[in-house]
BAFI-3210 file (N, C-alpha, C; in Angstrom, 3 decimals, decimal comma, padded with zeros to 6 digits):
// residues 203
n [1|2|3|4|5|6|7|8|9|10|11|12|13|14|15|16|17|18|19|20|21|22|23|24|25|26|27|28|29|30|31|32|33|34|35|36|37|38|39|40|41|42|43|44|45|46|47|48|49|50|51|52|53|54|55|56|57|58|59|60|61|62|63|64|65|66|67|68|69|70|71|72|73|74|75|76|77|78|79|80|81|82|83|84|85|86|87|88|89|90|91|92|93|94|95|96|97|98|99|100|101|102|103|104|105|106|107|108|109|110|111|112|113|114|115|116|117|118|119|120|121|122|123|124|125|126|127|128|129|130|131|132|133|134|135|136|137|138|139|140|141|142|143|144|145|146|147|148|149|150|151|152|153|154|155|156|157|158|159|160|161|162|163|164|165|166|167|168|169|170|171|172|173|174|175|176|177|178|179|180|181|182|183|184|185|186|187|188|189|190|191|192|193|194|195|196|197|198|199|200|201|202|203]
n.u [003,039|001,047|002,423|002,120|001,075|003,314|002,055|002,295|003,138|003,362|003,288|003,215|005,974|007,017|006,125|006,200|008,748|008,487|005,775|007,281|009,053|007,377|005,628|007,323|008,335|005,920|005,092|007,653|006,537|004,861|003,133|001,567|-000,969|-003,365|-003,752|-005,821|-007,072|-004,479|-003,755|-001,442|000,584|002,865|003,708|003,704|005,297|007,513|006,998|006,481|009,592|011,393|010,334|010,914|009,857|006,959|003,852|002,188|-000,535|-002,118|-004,590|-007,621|-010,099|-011,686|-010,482|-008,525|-006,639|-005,166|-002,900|-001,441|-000,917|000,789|002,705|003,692|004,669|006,744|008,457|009,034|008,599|008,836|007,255|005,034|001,582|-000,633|-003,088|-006,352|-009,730|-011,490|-014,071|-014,963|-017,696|-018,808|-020,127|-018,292|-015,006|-012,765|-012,810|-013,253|-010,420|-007,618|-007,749|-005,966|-003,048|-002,856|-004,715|-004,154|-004,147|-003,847|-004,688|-007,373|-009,600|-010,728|-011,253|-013,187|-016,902|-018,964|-020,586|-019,456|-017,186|-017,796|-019,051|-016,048|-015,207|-017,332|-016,808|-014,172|-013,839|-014,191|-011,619|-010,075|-007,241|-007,533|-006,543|-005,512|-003,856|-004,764|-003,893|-004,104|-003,224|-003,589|-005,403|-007,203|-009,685|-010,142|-012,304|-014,172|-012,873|-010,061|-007,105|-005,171|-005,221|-004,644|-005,497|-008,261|-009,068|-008,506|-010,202|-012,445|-011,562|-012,073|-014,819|-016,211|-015,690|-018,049|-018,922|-019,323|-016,349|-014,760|-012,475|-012,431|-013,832|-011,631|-012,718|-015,047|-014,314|-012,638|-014,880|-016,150|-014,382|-014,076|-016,663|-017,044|-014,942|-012,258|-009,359|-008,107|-004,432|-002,330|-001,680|-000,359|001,135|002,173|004,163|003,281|001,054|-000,820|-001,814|-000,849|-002,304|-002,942|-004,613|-005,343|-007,063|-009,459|-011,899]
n.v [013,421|010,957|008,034|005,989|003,008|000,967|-000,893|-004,177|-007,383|-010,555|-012,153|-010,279|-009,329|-011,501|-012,141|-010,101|-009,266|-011,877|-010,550|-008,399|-008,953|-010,193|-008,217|-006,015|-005,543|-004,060|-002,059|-000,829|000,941|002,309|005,388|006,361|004,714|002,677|001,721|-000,700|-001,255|-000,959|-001,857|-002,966|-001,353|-001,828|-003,067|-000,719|000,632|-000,764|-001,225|001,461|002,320|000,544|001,286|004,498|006,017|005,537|007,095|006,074|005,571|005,200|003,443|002,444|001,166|002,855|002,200|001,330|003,935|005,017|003,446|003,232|005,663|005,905|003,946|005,053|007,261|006,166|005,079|007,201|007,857|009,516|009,346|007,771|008,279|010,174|007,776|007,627|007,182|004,962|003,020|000,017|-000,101|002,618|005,102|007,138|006,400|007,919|010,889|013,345|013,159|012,660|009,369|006,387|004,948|002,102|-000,441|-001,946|-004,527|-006,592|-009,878|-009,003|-009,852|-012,599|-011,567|-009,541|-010,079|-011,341|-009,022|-007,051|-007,710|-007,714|-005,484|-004,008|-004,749|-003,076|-000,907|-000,596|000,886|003,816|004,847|003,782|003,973|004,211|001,329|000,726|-000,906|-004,046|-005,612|-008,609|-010,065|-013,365|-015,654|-017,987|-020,377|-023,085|-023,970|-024,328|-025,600|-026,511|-025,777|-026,531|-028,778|-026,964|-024,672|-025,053|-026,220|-023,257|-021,681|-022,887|-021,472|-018,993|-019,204|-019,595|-017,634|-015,835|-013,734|-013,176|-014,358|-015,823|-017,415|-017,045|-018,370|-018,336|-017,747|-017,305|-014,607|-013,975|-013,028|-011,399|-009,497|-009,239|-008,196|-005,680|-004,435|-005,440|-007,435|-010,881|-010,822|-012,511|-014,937|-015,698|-018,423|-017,839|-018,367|-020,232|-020,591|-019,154|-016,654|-014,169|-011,965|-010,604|-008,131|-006,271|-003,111|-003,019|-001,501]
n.w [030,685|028,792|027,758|024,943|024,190|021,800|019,162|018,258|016,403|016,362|013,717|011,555|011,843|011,244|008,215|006,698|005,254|003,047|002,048|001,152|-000,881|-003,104|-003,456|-003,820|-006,954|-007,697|-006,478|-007,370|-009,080|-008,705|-006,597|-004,607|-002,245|-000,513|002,593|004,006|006,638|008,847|011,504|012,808|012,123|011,177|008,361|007,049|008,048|007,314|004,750|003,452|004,380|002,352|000,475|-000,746|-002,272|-002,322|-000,889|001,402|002,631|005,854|007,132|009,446|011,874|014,300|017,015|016,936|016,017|017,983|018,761|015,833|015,349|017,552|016,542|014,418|015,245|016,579|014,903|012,668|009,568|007,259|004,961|005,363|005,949|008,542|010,249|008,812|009,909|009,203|008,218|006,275|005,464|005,592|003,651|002,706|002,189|001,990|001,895|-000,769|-002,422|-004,601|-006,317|-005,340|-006,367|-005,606|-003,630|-000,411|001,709|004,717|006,154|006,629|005,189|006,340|009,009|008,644|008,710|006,153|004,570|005,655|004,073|001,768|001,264|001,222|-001,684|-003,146|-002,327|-003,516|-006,728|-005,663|-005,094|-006,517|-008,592|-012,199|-013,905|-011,578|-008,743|-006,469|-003,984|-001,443|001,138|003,020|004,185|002,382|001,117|-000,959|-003,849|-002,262|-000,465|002,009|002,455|004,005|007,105|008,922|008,438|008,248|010,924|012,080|010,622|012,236|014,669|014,142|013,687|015,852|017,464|016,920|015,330|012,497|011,279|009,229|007,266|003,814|000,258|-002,091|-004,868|-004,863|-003,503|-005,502|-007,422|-006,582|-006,620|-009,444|-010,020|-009,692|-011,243|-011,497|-012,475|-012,056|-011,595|-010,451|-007,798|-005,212|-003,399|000,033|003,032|006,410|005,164|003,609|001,102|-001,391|-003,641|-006,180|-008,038|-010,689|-011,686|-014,311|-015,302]
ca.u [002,552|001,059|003,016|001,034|001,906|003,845|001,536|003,301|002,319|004,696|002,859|003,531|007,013|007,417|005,765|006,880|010,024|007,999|005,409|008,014|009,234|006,134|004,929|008,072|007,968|004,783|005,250|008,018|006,084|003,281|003,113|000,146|-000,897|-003,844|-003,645|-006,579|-006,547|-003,538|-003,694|-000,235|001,427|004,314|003,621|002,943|006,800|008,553|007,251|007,560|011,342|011,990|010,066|010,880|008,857|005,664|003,215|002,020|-001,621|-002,846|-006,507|-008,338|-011,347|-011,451|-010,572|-006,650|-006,346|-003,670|-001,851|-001,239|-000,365|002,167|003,641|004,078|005,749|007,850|008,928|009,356|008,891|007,939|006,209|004,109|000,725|-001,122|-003,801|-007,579|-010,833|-011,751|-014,939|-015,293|-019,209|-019,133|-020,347|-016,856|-013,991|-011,112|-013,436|-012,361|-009,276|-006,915|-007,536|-004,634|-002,635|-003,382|-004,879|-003,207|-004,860|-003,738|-005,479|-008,244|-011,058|-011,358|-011,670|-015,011|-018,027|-019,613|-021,222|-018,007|-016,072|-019,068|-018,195|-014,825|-015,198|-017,668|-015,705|-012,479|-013,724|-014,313|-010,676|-008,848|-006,903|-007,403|-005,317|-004,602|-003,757|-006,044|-003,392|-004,445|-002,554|-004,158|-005,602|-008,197|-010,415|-009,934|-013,157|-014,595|-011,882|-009,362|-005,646|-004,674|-005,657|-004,693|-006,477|-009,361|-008,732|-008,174|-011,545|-013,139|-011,698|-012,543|-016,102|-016,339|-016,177|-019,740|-019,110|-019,070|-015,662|-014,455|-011,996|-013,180|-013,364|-011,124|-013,628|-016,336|-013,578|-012,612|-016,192|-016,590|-013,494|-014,418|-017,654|-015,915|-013,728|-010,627|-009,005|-006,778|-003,019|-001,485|-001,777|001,059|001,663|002,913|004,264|001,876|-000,520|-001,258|-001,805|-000,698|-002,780|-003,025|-005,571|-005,770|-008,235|-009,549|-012,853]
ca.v [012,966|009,533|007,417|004,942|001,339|000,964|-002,270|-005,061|-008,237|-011,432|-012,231|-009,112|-009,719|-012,894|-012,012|-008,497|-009,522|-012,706|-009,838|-007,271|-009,924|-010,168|-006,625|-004,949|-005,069|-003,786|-000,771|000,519|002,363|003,484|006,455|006,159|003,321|003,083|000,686|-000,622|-002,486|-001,102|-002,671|-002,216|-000,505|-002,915|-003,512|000,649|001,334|-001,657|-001,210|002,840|002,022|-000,253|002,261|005,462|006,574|005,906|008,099|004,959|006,059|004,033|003,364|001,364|001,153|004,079|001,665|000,871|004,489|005,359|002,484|003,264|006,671|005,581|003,085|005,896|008,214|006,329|004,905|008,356|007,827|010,736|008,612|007,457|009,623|009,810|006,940|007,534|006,439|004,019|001,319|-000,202|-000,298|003,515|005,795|007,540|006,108|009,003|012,030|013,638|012,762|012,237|007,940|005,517|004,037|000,625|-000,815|-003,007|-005,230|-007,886|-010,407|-009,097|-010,205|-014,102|-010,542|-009,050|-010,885|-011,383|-008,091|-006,315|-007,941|-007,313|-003,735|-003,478|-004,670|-001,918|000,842|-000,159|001,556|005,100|005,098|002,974|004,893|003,445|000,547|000,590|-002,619|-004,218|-006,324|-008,550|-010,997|-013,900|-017,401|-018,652|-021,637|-023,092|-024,825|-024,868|-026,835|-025,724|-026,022|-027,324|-029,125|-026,001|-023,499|-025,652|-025,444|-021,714|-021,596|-023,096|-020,599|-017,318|-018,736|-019,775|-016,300|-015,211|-012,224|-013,270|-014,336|-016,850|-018,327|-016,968|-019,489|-017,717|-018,002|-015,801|-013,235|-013,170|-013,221|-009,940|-008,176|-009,178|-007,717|-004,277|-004,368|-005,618|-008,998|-011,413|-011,081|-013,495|-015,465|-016,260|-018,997|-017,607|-019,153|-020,033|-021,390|-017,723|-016,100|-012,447|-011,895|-009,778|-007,773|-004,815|-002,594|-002,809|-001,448]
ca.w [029,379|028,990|026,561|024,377|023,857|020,361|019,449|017,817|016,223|015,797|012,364|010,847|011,586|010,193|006,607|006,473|003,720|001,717|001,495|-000,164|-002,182|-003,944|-003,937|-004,768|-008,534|-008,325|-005,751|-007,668|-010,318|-008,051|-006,324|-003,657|-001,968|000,535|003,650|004,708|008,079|009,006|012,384|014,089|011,068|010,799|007,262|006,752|008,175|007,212|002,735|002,816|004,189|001,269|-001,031|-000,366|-003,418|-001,775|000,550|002,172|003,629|007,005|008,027|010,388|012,349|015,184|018,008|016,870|015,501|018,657|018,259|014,527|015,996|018,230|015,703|013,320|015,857|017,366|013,917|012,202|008,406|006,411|003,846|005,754|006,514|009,819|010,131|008,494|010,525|008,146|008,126|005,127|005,762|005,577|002,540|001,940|003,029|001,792|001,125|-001,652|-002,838|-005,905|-006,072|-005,125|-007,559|-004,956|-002,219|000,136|003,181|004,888|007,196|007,302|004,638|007,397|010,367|008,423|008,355|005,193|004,457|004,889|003,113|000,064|001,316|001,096|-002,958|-003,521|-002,272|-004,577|-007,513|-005,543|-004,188|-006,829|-010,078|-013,833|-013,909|-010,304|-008,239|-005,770|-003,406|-000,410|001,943|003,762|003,720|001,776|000,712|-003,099|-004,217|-001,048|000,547|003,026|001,951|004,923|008,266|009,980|007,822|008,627|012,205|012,110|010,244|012,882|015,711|013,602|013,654|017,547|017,665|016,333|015,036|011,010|010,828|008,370|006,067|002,903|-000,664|-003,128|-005,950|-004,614|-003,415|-006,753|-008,106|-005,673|-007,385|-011,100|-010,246|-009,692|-012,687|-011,097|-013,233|-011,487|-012,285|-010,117|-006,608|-004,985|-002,429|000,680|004,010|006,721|004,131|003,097|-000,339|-001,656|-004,565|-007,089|-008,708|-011,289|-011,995|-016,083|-015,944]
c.u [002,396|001,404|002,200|001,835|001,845|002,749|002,474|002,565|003,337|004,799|003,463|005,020|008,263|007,472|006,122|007,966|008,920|006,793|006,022|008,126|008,393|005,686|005,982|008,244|006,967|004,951|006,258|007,424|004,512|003,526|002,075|-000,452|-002,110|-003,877|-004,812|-006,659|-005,246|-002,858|-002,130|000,846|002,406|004,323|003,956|004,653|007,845|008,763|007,767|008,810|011,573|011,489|009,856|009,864|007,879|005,058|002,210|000,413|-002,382|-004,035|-006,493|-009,047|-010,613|-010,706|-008,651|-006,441|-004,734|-002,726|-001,052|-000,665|000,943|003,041|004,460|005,221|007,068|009,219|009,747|009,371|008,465|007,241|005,052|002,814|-000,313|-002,810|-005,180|-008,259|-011,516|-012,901|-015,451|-016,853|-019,496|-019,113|-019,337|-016,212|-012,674|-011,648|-012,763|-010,963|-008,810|-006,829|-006,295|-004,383|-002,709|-003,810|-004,701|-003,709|-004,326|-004,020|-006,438|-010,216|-011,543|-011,562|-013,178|-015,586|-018,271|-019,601|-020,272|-016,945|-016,808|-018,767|-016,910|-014,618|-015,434|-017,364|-014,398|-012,754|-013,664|-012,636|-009,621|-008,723|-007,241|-006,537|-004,626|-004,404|-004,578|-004,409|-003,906|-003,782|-003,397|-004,302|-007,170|-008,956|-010,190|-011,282|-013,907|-014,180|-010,913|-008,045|-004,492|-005,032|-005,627|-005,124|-007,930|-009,575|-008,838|-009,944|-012,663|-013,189|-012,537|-013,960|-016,679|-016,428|-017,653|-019,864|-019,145|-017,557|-015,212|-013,312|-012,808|-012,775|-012,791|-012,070|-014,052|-015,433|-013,304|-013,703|-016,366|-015,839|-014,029|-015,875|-017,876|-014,642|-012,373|-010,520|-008,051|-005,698|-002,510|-001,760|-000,822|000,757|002,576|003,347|003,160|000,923|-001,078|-001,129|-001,889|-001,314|-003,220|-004,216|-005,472|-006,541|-008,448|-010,585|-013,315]
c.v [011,445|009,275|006,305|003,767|001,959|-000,783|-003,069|-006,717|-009,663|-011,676|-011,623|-008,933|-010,445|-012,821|-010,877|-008,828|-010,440|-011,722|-009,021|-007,641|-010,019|-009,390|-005,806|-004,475|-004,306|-001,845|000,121|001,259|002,628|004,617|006,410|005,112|003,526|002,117|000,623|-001,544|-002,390|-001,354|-002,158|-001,378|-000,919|-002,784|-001,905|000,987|000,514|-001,323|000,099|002,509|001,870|000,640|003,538|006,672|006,812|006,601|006,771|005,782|004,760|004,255|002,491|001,555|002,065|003,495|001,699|002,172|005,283|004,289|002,818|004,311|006,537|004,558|004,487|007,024|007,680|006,157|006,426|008,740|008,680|010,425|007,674|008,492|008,964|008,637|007,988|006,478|006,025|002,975|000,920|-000,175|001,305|004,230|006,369|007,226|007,578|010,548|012,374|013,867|012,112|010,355|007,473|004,572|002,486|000,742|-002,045|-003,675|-006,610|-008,416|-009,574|-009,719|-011,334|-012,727|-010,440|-010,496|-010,398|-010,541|-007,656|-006,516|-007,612|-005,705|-003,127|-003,839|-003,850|-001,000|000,987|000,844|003,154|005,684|004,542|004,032|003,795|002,813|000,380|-001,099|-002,856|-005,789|-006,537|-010,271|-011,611|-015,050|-017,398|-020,122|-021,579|-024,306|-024,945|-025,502|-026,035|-026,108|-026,563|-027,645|-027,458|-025,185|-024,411|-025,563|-023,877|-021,206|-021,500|-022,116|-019,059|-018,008|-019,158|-018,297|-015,534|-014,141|-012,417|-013,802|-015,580|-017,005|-018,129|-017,515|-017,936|-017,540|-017,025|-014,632|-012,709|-012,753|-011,664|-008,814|-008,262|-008,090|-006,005|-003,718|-004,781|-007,319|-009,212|-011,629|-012,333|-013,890|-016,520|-017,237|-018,527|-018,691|-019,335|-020,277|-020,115|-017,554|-015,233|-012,931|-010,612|-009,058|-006,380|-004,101|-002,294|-002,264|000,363]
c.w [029,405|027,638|026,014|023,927|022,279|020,212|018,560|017,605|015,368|014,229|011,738|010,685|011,222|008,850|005,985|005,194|002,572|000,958|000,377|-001,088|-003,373|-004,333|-004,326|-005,942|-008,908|-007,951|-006,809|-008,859|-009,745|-007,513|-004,855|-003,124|-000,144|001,382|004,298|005,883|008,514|010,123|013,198|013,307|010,907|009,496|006,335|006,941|006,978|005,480|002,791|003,485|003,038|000,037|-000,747|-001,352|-003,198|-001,102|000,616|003,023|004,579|007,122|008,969|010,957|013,768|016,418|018,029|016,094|016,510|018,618|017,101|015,105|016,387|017,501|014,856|013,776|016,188|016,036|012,512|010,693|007,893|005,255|003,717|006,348|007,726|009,093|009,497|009,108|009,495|008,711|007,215|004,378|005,184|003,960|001,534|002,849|003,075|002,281|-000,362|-002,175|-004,550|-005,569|-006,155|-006,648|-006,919|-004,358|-001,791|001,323|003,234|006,469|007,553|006,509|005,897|008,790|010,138|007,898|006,537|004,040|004,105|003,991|001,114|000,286|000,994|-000,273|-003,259|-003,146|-003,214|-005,857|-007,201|-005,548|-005,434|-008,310|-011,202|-013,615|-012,722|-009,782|-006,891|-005,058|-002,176|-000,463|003,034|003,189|003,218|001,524|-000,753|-003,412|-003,119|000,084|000,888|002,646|002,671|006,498|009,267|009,628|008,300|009,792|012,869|011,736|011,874|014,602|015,530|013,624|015,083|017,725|017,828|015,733|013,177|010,590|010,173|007,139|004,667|001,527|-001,909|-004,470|-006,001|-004,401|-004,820|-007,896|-007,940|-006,773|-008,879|-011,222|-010,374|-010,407|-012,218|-011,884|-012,237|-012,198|-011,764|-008,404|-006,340|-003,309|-001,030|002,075|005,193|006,188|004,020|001,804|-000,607|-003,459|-004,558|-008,521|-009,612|-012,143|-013,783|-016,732|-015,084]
res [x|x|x|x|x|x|x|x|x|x|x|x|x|x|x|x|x|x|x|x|x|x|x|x|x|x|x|x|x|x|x|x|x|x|x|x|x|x|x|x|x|x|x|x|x|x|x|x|x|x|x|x|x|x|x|x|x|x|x|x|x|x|x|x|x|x|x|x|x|x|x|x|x|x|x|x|x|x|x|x|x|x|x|x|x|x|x|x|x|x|x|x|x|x|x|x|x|x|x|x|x|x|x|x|x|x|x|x|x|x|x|x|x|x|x|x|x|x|x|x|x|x|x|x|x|x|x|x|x|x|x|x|x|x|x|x|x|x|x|x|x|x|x|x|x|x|x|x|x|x|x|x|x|x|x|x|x|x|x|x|x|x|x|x|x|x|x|x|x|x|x|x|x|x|x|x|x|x|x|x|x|x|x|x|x|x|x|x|x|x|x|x|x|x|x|x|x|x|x|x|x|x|x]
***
């Protein structure tokens, strides 16, 4: 039997608590909770632990779907459910399904180009419940301006790349969600020059 790398990601294990911190009040009176980008599933074990209440659902693009796999096994949580082939680009992300009382992503709006990230707004209303919450962790731009030398920096590697990736200005992100009925509750300062913000759905 070939065994699959568990993947692992230092990040994820740095922010993993200042995340909870922030999202715990919120988690405990949800129920459902969809993960999009759930990348090495650190984030997917570590909250259902702390909230045993939840069924924690993983996605991610087809490529990191054994990874997520092998996180999930080796980890063992029963409140957590096997990954979904997820691209935010695509027509239905869930199929039919009872909508999430949230959805949760982090690092990846500065991953997708542009487009997707205009994609991954217009899919929240298929997927998201009345009054649900719209949470996402990462760095941003405020006014156009970079919040710090090294977000600026960082900027400039995600777009050496070529692939669309960028440092996106908080404004327009939130321009995107307002435009999809979600209001901003709150945006929190995290470490790392990051920001967990908060969105819930009113329309």
């Amino acid at each position: 039997m070939v065994s699959l790398t568990i993947p692992f990601s230092a990040a994820c294990e740095r922010n993993k608590d200042p995340i909870l911190d922030v999202l715990q009040p919120h988690f405990e009176g949800l129920t459902r909770v969809l993960e999009i980008g759930s990348g090495t599933a650190q984030h997917a074990v570590y909250f259902a632990r702390a909230c045993p209440h939840l069924r924690w659902q993983t996605s991610d693009q087809a490529e990191h779907i054994q990874g997520i796999e092998a996180q999930l096994s080796n980890a063992a949580v029963s409140n957590v459910l096997p990954p979904l082939t997820l691209n935010v680009s695509q027509a239905d992300w869930v199929g039919d399904t009872t909508p999430y009382d949230a959805v949760y992503t982090a690092n990846t709006l500065h991953i997708m180009d542009q487009q997707h990230v205009e994609a991954f707004f217009a899919g929240l209303p298929k997927v998201t419940a009345e009054n649900g919450f719209l949470f996402v962790y990462g760095p941003f731009k405020y006014g156009g301006e970079f919040t710090t030398p090294s977000n600026a920096a960082f900027d400039q590697t995600l777009r050496a790349r070529g692939v669309g990736s960028a440092l996106r200005d908080f404004d327009w992100v939130d321009g995107l969600a307002r435009e999809q009925g979600f209001a901003l509750l709150a945006d929190h300062a995290m470490p790392a020059n990051n920001q967990c913000v908060i969105w819930q759905r009113t329309a």
